[in-house]
C-alpha positions as CSV (number, residue, x, y, z in Angstrom):
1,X,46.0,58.5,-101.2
2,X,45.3,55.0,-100.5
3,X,45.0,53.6,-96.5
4,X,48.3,51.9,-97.2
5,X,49.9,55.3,-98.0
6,X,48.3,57.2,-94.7
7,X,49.0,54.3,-92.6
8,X,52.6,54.9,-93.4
9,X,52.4,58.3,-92.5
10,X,52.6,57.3,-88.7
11,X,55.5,56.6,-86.8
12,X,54.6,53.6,-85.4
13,X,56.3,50.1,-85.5
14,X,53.1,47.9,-87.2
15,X,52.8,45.4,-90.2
16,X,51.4,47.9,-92.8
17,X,50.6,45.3,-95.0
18,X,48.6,42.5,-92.9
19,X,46.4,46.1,-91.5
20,X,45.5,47.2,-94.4
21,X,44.6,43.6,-95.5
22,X,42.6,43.1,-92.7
23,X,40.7,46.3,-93.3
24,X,40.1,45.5,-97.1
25,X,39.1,42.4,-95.8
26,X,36.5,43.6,-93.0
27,X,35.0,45.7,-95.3
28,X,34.7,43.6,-98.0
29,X,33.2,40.8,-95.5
30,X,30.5,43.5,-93.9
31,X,29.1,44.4,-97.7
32,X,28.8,40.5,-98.3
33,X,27.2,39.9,-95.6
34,X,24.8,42.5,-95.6
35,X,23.9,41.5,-99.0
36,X,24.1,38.3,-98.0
37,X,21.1,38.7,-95.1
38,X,18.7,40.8,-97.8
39,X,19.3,38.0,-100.2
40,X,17.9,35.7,-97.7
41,X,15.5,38.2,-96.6
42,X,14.1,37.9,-100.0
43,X,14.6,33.8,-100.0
44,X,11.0,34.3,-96.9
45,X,12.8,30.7,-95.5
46,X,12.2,30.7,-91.9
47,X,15.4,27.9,-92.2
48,X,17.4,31.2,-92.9
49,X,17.0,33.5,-90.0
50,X,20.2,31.7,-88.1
51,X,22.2,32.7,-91.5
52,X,20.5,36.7,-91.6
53,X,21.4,36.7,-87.4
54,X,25.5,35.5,-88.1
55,X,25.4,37.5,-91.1
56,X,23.7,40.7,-89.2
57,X,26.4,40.0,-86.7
58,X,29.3,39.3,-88.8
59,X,28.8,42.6,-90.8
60,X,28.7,45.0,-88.0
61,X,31.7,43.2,-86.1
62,X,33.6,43.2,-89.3
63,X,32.6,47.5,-89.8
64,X,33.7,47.8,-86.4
65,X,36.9,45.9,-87.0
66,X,37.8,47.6,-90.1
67,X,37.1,51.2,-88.2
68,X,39.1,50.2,-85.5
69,X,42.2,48.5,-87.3
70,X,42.6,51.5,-89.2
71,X,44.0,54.1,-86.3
72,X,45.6,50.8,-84.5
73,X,48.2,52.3,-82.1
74,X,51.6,50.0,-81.5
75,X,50.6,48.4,-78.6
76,X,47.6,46.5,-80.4
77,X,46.4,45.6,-76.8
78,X,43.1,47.2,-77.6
79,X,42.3,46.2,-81.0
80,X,44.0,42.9,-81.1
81,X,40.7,41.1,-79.1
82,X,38.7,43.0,-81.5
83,X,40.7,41.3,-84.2
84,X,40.5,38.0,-82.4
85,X,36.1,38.3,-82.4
86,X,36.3,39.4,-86.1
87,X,38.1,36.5,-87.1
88,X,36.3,34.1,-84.8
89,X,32.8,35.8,-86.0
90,X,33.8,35.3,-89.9
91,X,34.2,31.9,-89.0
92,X,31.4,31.1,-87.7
93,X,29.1,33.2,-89.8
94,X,31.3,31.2,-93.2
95,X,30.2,28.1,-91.4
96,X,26.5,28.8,-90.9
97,X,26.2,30.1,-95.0
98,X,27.8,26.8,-96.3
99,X,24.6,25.2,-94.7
100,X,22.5,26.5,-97.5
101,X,22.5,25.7,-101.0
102,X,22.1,29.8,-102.0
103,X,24.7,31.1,-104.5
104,X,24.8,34.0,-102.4
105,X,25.4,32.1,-99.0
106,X,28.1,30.3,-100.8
107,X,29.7,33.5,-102.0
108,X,29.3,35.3,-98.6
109,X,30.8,32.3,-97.0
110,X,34.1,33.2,-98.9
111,X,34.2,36.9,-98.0
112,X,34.3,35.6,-94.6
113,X,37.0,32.9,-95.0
114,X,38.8,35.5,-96.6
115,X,38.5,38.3,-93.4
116,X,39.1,35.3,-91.0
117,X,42.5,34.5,-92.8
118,X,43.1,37.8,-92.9
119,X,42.8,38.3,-89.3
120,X,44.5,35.2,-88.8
121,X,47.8,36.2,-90.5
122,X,47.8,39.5,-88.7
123,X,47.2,38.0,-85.0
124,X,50.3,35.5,-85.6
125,X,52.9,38.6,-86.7
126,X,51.1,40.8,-83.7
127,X,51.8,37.8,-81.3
């Protein structure tokens, strides 16, 4: 059964589809960036411990996120801020990759473009 499917299964009144793209989308972002941070580990550039920190960050808020998105209850009042930091997080840690010049910053900085949109689009039917 597929989160879409179980997420269907309760009686709320939520967007099934911008959830579960949000979810796809955290998790998706925290296995970037975690790959993302040993990738850099491995680059030894001092220059790059401001890109391990945001990705660090970004991959344990998105985890978090994802978790919590997933048994969302109607009144979102609880996970929306969460959703809100995620989206604000994925920004900034899609900013800070794009300053290096690493394939794997480059393709981390995408996964997190992707999450934040995905957060976005979610916040403005929630709103």
């Amino acid at each position: 059964m597929s989160v879409k499917e179980l997420l269907r299964t309760h009686e709320d009144e939520r967007d099934i589809d911008r959830l579960v793209a949000v979810i796809e989308a955290a998790s998706d972002c925290a296995a970037h960036c975690l790959a993302c941070a040993d990738a850099c580990l491995e680059e030894g550039d001092p220059m790059l411990n401001r890109c391990i920190r945001a990705d660090l960050d970004c991959a344990d808020i998105c985890t978090a996120t994802a978790r919590v998105v997933a048994r969302a209850g109607a009144s979102g009042a609880p996970w929306l801020e969460l959703v809100r930091v995620c989206m604000d997080t994925c920004t900034t840690c899609a900013e800070e990759c794009e300053k290096h010049d690493h394939e794997h910053c480059r393709i981390c900085a995408e996964a997190c473009r992707r999450c934040a949109e995905a957060c976005r689009q979610l916040l403005d039917t929630a709103a």
